[in-house]
Backbone as CSV, one residue per row, in Angstrom:
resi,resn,N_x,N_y,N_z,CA_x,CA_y,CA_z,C_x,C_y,C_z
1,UNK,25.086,-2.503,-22.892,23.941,-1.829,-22.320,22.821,-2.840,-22.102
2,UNK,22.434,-3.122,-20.901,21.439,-4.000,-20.366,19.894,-3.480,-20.691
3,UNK,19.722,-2.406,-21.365,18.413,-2.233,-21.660,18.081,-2.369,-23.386
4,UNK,19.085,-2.446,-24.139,19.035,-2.877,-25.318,18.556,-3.982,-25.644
5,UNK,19.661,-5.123,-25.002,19.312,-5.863,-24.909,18.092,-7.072,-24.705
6,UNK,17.448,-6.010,-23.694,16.110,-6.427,-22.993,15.017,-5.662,-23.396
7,UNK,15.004,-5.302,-24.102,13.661,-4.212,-24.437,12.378,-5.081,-25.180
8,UNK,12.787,-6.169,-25.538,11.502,-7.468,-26.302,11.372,-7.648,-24.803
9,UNK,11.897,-8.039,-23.788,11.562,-8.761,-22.022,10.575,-7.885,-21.726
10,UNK,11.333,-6.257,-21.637,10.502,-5.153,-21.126,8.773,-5.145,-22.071
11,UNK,8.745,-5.506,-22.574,7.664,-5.082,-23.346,6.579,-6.475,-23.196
12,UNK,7.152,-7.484,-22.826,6.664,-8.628,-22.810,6.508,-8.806,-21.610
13,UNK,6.918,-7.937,-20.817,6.518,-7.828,-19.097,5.500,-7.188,-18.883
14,UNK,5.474,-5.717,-19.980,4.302,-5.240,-19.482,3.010,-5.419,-20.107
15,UNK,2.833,-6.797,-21.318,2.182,-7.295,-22.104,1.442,-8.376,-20.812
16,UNK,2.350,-8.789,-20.024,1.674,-9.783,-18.982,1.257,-8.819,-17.468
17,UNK,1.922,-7.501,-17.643,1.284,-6.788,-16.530,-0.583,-6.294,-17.279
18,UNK,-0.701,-5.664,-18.571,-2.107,-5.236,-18.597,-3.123,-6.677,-18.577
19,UNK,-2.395,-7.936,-18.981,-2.975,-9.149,-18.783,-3.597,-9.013,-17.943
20,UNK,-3.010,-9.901,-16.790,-2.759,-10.171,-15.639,-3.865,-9.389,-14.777
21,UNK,-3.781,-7.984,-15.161,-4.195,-6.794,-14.188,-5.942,-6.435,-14.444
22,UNK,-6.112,-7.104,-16.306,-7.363,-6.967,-16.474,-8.575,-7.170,-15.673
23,UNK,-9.839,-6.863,-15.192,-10.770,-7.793,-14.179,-11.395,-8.861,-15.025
24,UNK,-11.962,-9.897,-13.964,-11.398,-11.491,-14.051,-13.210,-11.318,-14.999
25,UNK,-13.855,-11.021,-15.191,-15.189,-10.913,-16.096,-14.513,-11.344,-17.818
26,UNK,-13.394,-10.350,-18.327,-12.742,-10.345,-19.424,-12.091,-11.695,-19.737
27,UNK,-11.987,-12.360,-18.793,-11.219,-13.865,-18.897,-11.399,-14.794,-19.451
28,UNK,-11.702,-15.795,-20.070,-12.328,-17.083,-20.627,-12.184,-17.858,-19.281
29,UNK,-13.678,-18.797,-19.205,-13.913,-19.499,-18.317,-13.926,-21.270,-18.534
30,UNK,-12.677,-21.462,-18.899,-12.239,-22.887,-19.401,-12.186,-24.292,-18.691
31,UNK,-12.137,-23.584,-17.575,-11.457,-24.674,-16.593,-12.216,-26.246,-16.253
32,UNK,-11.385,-27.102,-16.670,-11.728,-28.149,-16.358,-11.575,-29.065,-14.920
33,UNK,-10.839,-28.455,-14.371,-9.643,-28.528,-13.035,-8.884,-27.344,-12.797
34,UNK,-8.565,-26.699,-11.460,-8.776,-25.434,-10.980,-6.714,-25.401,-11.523
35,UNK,-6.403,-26.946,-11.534,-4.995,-26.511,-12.211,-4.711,-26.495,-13.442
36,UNK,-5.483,-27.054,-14.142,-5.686,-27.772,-15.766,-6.508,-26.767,-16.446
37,UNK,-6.406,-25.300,-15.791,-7.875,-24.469,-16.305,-6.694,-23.334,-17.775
38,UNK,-7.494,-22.908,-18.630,-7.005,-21.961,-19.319,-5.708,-21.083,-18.881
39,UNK,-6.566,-20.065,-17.345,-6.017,-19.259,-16.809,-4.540,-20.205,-16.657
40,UNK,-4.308,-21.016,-16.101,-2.911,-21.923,-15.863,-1.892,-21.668,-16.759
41,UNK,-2.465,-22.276,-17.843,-1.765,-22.439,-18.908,-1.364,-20.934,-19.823
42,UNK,-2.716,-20.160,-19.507,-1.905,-18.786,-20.346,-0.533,-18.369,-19.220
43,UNK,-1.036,-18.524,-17.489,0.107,-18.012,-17.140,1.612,-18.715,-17.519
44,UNK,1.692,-20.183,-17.096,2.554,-20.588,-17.599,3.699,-20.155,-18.788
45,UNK,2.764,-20.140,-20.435,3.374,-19.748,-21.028,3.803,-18.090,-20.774
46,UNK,3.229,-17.152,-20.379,3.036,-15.611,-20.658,4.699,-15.961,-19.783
47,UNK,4.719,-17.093,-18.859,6.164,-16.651,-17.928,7.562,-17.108,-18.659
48,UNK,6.820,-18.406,-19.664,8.086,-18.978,-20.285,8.421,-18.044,-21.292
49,UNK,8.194,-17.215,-22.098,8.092,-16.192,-23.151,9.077,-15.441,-21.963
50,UNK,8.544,-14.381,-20.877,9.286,-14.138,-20.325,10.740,-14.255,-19.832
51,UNK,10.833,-15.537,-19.392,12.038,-16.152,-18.898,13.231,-16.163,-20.232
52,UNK,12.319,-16.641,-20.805,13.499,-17.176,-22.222,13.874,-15.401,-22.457
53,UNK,13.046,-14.817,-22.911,13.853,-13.780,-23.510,14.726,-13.054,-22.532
54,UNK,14.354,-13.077,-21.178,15.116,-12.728,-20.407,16.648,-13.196,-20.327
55,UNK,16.568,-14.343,-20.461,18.280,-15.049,-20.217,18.439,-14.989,-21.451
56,UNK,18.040,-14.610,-22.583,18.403,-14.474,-24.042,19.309,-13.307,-23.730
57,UNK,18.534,-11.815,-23.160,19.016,-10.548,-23.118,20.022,-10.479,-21.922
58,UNK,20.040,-11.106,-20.900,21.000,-10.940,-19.768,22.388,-11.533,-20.454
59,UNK,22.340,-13.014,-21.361,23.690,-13.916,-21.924,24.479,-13.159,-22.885
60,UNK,23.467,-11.959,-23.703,23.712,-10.843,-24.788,24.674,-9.643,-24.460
61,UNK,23.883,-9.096,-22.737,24.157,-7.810,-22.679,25.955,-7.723,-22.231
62,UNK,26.563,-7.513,-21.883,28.344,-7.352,-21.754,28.162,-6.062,-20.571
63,UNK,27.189,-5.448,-19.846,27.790,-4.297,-19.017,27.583,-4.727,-17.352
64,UNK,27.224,-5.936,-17.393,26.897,-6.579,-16.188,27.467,-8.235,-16.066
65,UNK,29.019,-8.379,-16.198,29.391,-9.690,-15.982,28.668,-10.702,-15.043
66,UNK,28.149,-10.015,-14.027,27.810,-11.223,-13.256,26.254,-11.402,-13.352
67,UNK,25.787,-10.586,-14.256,24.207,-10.757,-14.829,24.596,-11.951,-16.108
68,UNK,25.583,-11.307,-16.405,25.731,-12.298,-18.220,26.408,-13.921,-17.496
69,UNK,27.108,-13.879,-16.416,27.655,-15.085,-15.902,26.118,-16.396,-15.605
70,UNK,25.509,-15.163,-14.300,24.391,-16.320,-13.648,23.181,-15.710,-14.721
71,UNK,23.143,-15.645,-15.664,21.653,-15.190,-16.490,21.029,-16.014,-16.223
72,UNK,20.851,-17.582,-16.103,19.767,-18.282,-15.863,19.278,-18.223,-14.573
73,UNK,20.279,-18.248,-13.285,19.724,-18.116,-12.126,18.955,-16.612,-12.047
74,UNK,19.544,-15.509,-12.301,18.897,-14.259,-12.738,17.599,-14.154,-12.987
75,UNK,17.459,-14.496,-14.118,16.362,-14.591,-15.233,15.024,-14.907,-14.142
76,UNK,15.170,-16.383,-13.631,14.676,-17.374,-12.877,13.964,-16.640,-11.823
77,UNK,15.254,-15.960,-11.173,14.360,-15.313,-9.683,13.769,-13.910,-10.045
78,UNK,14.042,-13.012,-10.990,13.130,-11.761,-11.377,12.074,-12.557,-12.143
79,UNK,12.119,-13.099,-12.866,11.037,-13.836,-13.165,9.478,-14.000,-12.316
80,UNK,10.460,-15.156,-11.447,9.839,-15.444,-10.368,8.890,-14.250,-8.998
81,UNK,9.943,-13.235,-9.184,9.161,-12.464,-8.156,8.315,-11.764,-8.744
82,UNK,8.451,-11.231,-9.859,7.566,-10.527,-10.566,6.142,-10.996,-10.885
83,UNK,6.101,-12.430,-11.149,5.046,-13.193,-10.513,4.250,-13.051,-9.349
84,UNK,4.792,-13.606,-8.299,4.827,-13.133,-7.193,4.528,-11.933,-6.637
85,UNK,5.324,-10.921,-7.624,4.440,-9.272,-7.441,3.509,-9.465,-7.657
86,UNK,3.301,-9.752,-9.342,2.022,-9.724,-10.198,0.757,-9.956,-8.868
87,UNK,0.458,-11.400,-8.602,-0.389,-11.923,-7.541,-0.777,-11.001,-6.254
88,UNK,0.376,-10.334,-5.881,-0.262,-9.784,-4.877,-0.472,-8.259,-4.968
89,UNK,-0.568,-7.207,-6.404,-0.913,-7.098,-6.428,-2.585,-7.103,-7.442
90,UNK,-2.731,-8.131,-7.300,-4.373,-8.757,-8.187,-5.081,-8.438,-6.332
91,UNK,-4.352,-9.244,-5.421,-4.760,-9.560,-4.445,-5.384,-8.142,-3.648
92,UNK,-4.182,-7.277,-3.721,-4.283,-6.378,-2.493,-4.663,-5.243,-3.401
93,UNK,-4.918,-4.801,-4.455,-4.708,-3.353,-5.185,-6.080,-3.662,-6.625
94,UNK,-6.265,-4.652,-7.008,-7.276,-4.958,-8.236,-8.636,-5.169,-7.597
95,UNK,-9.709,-4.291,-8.513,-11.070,-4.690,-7.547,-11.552,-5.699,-9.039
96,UNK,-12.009,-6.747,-7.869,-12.388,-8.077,-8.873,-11.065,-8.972,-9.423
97,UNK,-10.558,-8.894,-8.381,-9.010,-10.170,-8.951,-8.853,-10.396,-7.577
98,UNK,-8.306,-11.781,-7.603,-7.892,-11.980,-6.320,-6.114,-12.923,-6.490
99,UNK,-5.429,-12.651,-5.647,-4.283,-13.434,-6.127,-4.716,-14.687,-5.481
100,UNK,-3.505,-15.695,-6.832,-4.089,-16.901,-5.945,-2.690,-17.691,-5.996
101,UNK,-2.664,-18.986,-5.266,-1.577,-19.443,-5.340,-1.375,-20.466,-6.199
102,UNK,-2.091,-21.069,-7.053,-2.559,-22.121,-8.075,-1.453,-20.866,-9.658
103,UNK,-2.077,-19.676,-9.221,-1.263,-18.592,-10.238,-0.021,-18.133,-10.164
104,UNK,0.822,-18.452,-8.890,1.964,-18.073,-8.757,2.594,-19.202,-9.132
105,UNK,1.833,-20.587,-8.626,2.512,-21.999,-9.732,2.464,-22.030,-10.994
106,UNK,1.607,-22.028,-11.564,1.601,-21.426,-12.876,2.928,-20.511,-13.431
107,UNK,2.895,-19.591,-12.671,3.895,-18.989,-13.048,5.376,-19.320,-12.775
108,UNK,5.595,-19.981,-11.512,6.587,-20.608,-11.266,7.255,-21.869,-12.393
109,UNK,5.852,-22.552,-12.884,6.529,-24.134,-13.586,6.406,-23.015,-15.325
110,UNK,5.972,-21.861,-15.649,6.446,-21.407,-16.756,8.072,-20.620,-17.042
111,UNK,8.344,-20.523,-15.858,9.904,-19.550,-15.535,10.707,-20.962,-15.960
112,UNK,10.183,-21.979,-15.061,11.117,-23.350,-15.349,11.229,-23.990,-16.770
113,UNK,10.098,-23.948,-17.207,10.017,-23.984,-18.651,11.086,-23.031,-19.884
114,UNK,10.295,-22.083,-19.483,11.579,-20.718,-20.320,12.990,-21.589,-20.275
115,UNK,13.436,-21.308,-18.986,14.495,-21.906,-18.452,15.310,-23.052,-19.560
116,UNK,14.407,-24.024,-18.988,14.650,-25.434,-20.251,14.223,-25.175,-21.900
117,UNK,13.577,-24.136,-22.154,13.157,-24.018,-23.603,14.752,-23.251,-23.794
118,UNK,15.450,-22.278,-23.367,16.534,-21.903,-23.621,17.444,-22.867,-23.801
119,UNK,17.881,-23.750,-22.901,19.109,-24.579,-22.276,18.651,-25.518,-24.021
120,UNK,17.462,-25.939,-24.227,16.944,-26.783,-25.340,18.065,-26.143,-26.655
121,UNK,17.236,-24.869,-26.667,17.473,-24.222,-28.083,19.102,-23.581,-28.139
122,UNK,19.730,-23.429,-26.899,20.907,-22.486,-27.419,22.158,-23.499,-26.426
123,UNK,21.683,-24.828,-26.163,23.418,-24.823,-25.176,23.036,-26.560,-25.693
124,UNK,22.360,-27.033,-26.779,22.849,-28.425,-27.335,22.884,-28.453,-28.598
């Protein structure tokens, strides 16, 4: 059962959806460089947390062979779009957020991370 499995992902998705979705006043204003800023780095990690547990729960679950086969490519691109959701809607649907694309990198080089924090911890 693929939702057993995933229910720490599910919960850690929607831990980065009330994030994410908060208005940008609530934020810490860190930034030293518009890529090097706080916001970066929380997304980053909020995606590697994501990712990892994701291909943790897809390599686990047994009712979807070809989820449990490609879990990392899997993992990677829901990951990824959900990001990608996330952003647009900050952009098109949040008053006082704007999506940006500095945040979908962010989120992109944290999926890659997950990624390699897995491959680190469970395949050497």
């Amino acid at each position: 059962m693929i939702l057993r499995y995933n229910f720490f992902t599910i919960i850690w998705a929607a831990v980065i959806m009330v994030l994410t979705l908060l208005p940008s006043s609530s934020m810490p204003s860190l930034s030293i460089w518009e890529i090097f800023s706080f916001d970066s780095f929380a997304h980053a990690f909020m995606f590697a947390v994501l990712t990892f547990l994701m291909v943790v729960g897809f390599k686990k679950q047994y009712t979807y062979m070809r989820v449990q086969l490609h879990a990392i490519r899997s993992a990677f691109f829901v990951s990824s779009m959900f990001g990608i959701a996330i952003e647009l809607l900050q952009h098109f649907f949040i008053l006082g957020r704007q999506g940006d694309i500095v945040d979908v990198l962010s989120n992109t080089i944290g999926c890659i991370l997950g990624v390699l924090l897995f491959k680190w911890i469970y395949e050497l």
